[in-house]
C-alpha positions as CSV (number, residue, x, y, z in Angstrom):
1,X,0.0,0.0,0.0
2,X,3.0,2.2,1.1
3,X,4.4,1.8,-2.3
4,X,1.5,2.4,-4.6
5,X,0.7,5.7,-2.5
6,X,4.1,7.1,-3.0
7,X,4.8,6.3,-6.8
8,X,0.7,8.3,-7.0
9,X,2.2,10.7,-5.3
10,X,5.1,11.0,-7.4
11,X,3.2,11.1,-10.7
12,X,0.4,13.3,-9.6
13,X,3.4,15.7,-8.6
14,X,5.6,15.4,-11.6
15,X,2.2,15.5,-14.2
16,X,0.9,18.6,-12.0
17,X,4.0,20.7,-11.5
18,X,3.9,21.5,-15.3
19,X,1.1,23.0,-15.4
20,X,2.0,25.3,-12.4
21,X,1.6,29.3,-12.9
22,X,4.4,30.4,-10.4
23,X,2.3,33.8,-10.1
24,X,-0.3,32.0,-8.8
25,X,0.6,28.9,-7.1
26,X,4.1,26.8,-5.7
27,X,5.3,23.6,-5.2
28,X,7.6,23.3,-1.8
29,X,9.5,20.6,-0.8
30,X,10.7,21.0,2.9
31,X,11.7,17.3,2.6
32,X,9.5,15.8,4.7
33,X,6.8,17.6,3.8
34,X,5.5,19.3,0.3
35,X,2.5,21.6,-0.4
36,X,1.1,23.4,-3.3
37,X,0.9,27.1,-1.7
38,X,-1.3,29.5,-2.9
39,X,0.1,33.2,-3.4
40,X,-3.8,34.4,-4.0
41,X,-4.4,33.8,-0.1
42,X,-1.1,33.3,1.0
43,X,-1.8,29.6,2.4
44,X,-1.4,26.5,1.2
45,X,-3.8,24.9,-0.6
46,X,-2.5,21.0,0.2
47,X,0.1,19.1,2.2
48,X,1.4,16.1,1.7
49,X,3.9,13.7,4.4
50,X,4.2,10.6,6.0
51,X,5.4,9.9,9.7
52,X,8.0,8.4,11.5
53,X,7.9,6.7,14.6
54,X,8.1,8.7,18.1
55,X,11.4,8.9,19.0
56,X,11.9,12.2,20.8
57,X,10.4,14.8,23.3
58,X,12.1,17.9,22.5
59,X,9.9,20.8,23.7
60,X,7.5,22.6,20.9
61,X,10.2,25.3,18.9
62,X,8.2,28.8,19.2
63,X,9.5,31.0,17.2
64,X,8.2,31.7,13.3
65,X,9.3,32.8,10.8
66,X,8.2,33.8,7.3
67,X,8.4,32.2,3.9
68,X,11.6,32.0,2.7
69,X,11.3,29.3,-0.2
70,X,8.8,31.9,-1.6
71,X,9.0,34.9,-4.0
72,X,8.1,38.2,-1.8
73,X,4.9,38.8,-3.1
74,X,3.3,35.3,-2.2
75,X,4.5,35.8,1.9
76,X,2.1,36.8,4.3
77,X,2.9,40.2,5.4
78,X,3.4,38.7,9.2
79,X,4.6,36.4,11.5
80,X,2.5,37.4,14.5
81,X,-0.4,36.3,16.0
82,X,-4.1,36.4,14.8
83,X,-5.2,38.2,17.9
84,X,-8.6,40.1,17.5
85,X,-10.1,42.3,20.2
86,X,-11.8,40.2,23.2
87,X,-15.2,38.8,22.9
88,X,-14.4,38.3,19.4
89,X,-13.7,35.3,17.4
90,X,-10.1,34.2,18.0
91,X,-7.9,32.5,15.8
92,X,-4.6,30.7,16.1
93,X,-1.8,30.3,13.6
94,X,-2.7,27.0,12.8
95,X,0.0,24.1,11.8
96,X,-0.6,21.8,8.4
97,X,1.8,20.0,9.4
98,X,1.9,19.9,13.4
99,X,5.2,20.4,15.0
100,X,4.9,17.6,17.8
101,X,5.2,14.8,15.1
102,X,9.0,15.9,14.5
103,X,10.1,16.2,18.1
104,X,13.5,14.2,17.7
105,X,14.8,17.1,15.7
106,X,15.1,20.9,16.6
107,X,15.4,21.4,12.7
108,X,12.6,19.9,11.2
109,X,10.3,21.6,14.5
110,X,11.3,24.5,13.0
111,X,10.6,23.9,9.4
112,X,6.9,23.4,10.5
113,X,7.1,26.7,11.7
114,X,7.5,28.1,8.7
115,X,4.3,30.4,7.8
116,X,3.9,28.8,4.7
117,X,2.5,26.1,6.9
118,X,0.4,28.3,8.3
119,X,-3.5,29.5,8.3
120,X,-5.5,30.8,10.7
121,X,-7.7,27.9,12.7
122,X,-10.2,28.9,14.9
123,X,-9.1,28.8,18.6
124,X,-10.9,26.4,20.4
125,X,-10.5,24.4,17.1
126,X,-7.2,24.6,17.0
127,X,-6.8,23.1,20.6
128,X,-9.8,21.0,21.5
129,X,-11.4,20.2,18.1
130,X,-12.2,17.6,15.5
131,X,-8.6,19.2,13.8
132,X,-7.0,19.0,16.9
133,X,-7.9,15.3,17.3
134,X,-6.8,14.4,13.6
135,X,-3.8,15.4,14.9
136,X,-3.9,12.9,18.2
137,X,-5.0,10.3,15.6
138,X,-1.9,11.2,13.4
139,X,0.3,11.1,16.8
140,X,-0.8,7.5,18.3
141,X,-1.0,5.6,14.9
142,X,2.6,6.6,13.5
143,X,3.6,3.9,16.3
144,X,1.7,1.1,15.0
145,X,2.8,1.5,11.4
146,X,3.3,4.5,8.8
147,X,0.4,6.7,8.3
148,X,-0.2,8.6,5.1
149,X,-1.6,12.2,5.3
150,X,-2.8,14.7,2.9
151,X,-4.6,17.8,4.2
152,X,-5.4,21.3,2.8
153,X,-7.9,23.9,2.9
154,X,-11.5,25.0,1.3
155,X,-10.9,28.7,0.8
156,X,-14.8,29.4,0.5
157,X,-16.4,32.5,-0.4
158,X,-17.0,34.2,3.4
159,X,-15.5,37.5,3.7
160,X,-17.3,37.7,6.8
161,X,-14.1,35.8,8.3
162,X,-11.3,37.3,6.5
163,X,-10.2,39.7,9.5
164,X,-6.7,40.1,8.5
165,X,-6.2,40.9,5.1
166,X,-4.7,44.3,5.4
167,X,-2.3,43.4,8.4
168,X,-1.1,40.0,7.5
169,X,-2.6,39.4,3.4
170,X,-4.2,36.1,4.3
171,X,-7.6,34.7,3.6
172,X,-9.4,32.6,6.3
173,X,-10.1,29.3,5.3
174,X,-14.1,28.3,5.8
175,X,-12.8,24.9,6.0
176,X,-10.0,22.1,6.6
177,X,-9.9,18.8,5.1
178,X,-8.1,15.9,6.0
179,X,-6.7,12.0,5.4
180,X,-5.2,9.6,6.8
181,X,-3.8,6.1,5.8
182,X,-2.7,3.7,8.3
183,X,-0.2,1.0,6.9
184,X,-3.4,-1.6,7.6
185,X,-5.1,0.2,4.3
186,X,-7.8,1.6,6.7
187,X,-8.8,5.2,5.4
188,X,-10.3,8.5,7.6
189,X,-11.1,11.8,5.9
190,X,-12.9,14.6,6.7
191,X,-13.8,18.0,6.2
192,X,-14.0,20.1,9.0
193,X,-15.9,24.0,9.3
194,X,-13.1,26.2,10.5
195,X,-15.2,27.2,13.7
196,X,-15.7,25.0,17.4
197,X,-18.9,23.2,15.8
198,X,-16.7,20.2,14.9
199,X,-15.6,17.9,18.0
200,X,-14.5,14.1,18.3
201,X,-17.5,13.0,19.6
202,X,-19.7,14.0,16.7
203,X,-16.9,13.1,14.0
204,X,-19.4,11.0,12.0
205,X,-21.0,14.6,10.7
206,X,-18.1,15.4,9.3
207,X,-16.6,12.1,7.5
208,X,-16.6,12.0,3.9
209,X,-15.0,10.1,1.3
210,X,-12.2,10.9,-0.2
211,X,-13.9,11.9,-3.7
212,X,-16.1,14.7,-1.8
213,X,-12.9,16.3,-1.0
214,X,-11.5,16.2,-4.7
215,X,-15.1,17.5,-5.6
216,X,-14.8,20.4,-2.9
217,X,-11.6,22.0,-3.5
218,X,-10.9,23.6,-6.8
219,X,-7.4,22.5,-7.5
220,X,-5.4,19.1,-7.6
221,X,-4.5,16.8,-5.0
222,X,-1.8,14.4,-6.5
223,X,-2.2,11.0,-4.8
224,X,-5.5,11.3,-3.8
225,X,-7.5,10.1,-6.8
226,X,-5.8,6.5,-6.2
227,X,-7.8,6.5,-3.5
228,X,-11.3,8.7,-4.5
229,X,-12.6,4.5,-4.8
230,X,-11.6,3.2,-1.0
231,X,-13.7,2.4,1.3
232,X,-13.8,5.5,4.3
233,X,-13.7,4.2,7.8
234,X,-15.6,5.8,11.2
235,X,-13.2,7.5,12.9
236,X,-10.8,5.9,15.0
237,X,-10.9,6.2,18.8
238,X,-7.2,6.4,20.2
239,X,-5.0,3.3,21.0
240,X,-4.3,2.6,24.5
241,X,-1.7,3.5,26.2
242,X,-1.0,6.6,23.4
243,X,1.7,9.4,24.3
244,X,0.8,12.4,23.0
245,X,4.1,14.0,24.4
């Protein structure tokens, strides 16, 4: 399964890159990590990685730091936080790829730091929602086996959310999608509305397959068709005995 995913991967990349406008759009490699980022909302549009097994506990890196594998005019305008006056909505810089997975090295932390991995998530979210547990999921399985995970974001047409376009350039994503591959084959994927409705208790509202994402976004995914066909699975409650640490 590991095979087939990653020569999908390759070919979608290879097939897609030559039809990229660099105005518009970018293909990054960080090496364990690529995306397609989009200049247009200064985000990116899709990640791709696969994990490694825990083997560290380095504490989180904190610092970020701004795009540097991108042409000026594609960087958000910002590192700092999306802090909004109180009783408002609050937002976090939110990971793609989350930072805890790479905790055996101080370097690739702070690759993940990088603002091009970087959108705004709601705050509760961010730490306590459905996205937040996609990431627990992402944590506990890498032990049992390899998981596969492509994620990206539904730009949408709310403006209503897009409070920092003058001081940081970036559009709020309405929502965040997400899949996972464990090494057994089995398959979650989601797409999640980028507010605190979404929690890992009601999951099921929010599982879809894999071909609802491709039909939701409106760019390519390269290795996802091979798997538009698979069977989607409930989503998975957390082994026992799981460090999150």
């Amino acid at each position: 399964m590991k095979k087939i995913i990653e020569l999908v991967i390759v070919l979608g990349m290879c097939l897609y890159a030559s039809g990229v406008k660099a105005s518009e759009k970018e293909l990054l490699d960080f090496g364990f990590y690529q995306m397609e980022y989009s200049c247009e909302h200064k985000g990116f549009n899709w990640i791709q990685y696969e994990t490694v097994p825990d083997n560290g506990e380095l504490k989180r890196y904190k610092g970020f730091h701004r795009e540097d594998k991108l042409p000026e005019h594609c960087r958000k305008k910002s590192t700092s936080t999306f802090k909004r006056p109180a009783g408002s909505t609050q937002y976090h810089r939110g990971h793609g790829v989350h930072s805890n997975l790479w905790d055996h090295s101080v370097k690739m932390m702070r690759a993940t730091n990088n603002m091009a991995n970087v959108v705004l998530h709601e705050a509760y979210q961010n730490v306590h929602g459905l996205w937040r547990y996609t990431e627990k999921l992402t944590e506990c399985y890498r032990d049992l086996g390899t998981v596969n995970v492509w994620l990206g974001n539904v730009w949408g047409n709310d403006e209503t959310n897009d409070h920092f376009v003058l001081s940081h350039g970036v559009t709020t994503p309405d929502f965040m999608w997400k899949v996972l591959v464990r090494s057994d084959g089995e398959i979650n994927a989601w797409i999640i509305p980028n507010n605190r409705q979404a929690t890992q208790y009601n999951a099921g509202r929010y599982e879809v397959s894999v071909q609802k994402i491709l039909d939701t976004v409106n760019y390519q995914v390269p290795g996802l068709e091979g798997l538009a066909s698979h069977k989607i699975s409930k989503t998975w409650w957390l082994p026992k005995g799981c460090s999150l640490r």
